[in-house]
Each structure stands twice: as structure tokens, then as C-alpha cells.
ZAMARGU-4260 file (C-alpha; in steps of 0.2 Angstrom, whole numbers, plus 5000, padded with zeros to 4 digits):
<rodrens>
0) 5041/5035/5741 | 5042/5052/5732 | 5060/5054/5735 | 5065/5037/5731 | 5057/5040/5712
5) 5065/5056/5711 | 5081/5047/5713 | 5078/5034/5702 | 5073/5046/5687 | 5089/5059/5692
10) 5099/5044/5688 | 5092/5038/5674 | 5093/5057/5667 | 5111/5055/5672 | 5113/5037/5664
15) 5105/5042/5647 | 5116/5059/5646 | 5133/5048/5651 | 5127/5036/5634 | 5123/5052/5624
20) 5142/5060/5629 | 5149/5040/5625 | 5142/5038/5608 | 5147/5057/5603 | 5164/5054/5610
25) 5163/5036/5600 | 5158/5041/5583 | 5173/5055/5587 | 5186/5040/5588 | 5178/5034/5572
30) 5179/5049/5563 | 5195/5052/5569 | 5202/5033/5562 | 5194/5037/5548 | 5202/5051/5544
35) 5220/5045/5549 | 5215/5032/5536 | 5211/5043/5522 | 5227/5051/5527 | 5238/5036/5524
40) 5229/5026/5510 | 5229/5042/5498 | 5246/5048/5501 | 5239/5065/5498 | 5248/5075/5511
45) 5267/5077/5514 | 5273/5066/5526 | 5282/5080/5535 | 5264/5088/5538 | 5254/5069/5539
50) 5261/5063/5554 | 5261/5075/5566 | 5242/5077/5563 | 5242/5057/5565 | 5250/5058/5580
55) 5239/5072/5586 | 5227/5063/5580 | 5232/5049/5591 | 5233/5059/5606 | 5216/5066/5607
60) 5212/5049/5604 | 5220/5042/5619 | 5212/5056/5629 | 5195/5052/5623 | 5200/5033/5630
65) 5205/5039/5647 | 5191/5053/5651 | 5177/5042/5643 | 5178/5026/5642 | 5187/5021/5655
70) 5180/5035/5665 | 5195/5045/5673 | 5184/5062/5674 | 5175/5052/5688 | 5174/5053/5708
75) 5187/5040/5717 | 5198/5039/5700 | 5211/5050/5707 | 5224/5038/5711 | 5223/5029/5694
80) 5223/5047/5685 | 5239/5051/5695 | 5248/5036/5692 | 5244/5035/5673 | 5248/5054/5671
85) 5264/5052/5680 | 5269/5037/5668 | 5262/5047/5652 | 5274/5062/5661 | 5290/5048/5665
90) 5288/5044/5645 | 5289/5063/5637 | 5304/5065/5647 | 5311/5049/5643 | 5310/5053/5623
95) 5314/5070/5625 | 5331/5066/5635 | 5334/5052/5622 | 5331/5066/5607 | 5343/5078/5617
100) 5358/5066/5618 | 5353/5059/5599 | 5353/5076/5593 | 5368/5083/5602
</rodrens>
């Protein structure tokens, strides 16, 4: 009976640090929008300098979504990570042979 409670309180232990690491990683995203916001509204940067950090931005952002919330760093998520890892790789050589052939 022992063993079964230990189990129960390691997950819980588990549970509560997985919620701790999702809100952190939440109040991030938020930061992060708000930021981006501030950015945008105030028109205090240089738009050569404001969006690249947007997009940078952006891509943390994404990375957040895939490794927290829809919980790619997770056991028996390898063929979803491959596939959307391979799209994500597809894309960045589809705009970058696009910008090749636009620029020469």
C-alpha cells in the first residue's frame, strides 16, 4: 500500500512542477506579446531593427507552443516532432530558394 502512495505523491510532485513550468512559460508568451505590442504601438524603434526582434520574437514564441503546451519534449511524441520539424525545415528552404532566385 506503501508503494502505491509513493506513486501517487511522485506524480503529483510531477503534476504541480509541469503547471509551475506552464505558467512560467505562459506569463513568458505574455510578456513577450506585450512587448512586441509596445514595439509596434509606440513606433519607437527603427523598423529595420523592430522586426527582426518581432520575428525573433515570434519564434521563441512558437517554441514555447511546441515544447510546452502541446508537449513535444514528451515520451511517444517523436513522430509528431519529426514531421513538424521536417515541415518547419520544408518552409526555410522553400523562402530561402524563393529569396535566392528574387535576389539573383
Amino acid at each position: 500500500m506503501t508503494d502505491n502512495t509513493n506513486t501517487n505523491s511522485f506524480q503529483k510532485q510531477k503534476n504541480k512542477e509541469e503547471m509551475k513550468k506552464q505558467l512560467i512559460t505562459f506569463a513568458l508568451m505574455i510578456g513577450f506579446t506585450i512587448i512586441a505590442f509596445a514595439i509596434v504601438a509606440t513606433e519607437a524603434m527603427d523598423k529595420m531593427f523592430a522586426i527582426p526582434l518581432l520575428l525573433i520574437l515570434a519564434v521563441v514564441q512558437v517554441a514555447f507552443q511546441f515544447y510546452y503546451f502541446m508537449h513535444m519534449k514528451d515520451k511517444g511524441h517523436e513522430f509528431p516532432s519529426m514531421m513538424i520539424y521536417g515541415g518547419i525545415w520544408a518552409a526555410i528552404l522553400t523562402v530561402a530558394a524563393l529569396v535566392a532566385i528574387v535576389w539573383w
